[in-house]
C-alpha atoms as a printed R data frame, in Angstrom:
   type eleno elety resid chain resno       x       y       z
1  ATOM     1    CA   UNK     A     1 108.142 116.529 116.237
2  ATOM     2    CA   UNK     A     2 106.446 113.310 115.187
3  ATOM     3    CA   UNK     A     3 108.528 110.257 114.785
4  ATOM     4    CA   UNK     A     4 107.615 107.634 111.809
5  ATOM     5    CA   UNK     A     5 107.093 104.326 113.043
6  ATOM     6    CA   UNK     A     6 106.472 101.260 110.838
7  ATOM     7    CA   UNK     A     7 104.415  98.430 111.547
8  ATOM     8    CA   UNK     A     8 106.069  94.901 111.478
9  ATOM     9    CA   UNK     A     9 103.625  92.884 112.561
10 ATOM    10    CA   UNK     A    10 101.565  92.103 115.827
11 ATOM    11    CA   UNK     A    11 101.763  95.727 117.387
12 ATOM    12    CA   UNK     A    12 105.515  95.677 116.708
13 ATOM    13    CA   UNK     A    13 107.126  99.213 115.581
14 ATOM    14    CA   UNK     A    14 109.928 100.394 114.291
15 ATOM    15    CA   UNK     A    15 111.595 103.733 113.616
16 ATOM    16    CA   UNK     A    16 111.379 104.315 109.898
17 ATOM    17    CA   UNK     A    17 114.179 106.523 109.614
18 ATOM    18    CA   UNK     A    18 115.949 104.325 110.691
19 ATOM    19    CA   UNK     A    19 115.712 101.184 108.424
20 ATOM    20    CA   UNK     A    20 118.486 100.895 105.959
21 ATOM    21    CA   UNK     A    21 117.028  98.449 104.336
22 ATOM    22    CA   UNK     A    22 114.142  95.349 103.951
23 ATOM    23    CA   UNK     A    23 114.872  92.155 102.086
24 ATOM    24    CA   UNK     A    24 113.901  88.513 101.813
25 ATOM    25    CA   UNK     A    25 115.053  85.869 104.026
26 ATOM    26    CA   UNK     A    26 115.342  83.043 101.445
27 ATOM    27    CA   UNK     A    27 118.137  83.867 100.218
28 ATOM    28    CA   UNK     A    28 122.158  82.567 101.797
29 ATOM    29    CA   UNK     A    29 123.209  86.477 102.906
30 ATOM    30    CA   UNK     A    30 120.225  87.071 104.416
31 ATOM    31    CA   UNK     A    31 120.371  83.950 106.632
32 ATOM    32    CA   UNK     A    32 123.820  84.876 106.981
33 ATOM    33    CA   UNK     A    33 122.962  87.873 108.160
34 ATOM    34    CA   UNK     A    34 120.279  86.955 110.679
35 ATOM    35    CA   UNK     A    35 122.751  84.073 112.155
36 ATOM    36    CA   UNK     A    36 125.726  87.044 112.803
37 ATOM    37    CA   UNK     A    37 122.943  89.487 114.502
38 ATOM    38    CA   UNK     A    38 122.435  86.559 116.595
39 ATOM    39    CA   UNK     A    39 125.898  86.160 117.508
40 ATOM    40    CA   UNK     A    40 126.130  89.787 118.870
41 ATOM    41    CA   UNK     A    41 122.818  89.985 120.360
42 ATOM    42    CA   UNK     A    42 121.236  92.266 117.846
43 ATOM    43    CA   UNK     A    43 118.664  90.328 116.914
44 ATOM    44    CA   UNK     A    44 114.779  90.818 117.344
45 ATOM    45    CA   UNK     A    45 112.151  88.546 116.254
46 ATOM    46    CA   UNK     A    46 109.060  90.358 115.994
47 ATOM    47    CA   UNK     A    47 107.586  87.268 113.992
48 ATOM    48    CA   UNK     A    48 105.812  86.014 117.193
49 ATOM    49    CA   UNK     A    49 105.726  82.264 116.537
50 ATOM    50    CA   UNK     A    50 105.518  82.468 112.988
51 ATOM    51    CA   UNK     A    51 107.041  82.075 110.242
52 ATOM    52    CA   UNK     A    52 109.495  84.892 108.580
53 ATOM    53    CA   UNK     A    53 108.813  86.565 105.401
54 ATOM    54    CA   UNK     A    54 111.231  89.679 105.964
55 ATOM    55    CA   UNK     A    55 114.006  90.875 107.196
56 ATOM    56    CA   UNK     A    56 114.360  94.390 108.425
57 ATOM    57    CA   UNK     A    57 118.123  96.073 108.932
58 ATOM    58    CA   UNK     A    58 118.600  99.101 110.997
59 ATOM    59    CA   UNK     A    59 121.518 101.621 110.880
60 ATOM    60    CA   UNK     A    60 122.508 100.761 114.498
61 ATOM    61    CA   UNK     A    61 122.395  97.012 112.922
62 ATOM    62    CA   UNK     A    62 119.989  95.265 114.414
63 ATOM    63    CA   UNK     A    63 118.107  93.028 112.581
64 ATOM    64    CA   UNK     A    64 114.614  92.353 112.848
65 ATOM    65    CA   UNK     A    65 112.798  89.637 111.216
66 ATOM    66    CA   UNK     A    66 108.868  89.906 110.238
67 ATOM    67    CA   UNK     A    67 106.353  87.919 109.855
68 ATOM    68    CA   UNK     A    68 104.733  90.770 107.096
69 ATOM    69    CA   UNK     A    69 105.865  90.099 103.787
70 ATOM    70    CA   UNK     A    70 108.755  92.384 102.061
71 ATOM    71    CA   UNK     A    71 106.473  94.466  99.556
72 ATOM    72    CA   UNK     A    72 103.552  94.818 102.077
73 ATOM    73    CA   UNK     A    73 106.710  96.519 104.391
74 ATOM    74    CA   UNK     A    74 108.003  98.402 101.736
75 ATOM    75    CA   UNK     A    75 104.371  99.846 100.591
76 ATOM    76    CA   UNK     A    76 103.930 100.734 104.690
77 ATOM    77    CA   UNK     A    77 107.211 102.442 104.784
78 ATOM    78    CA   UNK     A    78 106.305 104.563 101.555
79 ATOM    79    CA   UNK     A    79 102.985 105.565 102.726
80 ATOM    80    CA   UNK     A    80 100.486 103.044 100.598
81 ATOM    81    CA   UNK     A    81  98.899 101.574 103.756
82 ATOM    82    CA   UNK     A    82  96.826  99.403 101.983
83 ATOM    83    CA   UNK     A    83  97.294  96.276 104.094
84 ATOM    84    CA   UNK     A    84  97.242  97.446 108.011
85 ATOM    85    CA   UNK     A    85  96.760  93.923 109.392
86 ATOM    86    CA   UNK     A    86  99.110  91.578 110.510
């Protein structure tokens, strides 16, 4: 049984099954949401230095934050691997 992984960026993987959900850190809730992960130590930045262009939710609710933009995740995570680097 293979598991799914997604790339986030910089060798960084994730489960894809497990992602509830991939969305744009500009906005107030997501920052909201990145600042309460961080409260309860669920946080992982997977940005390595740089700056973040998504944020990725997991149903154990972590929350990850990538330096990959939000449609180049979301094409990954669908199977359209057109962009493979970081």
């Amino acid at each position: 049984m293979a598991t799914e992984l997604l790339n986030v960026g910089f060798g960084n993987m994730v489960v894809a099954s497990r992602i509830v959900a991939i969305v744009n850190p500009s906005s107030a809730p997501s920052k909201r949401l990145k600042d309460d992960a961080k409260e309860v130590r669920k946080l992982v930045d997977a940005t390595n230095g740089r700056r973040t262009r998504s944020i990725v939710v997991t149903d154990s609710d972590h929350v990850i934050l990538s330096a990959i933009q939000t449609e180049t995740l979301a094409q990954r995570l669908t199977g359209n691997q057109g962009d493979t680097e970081s």
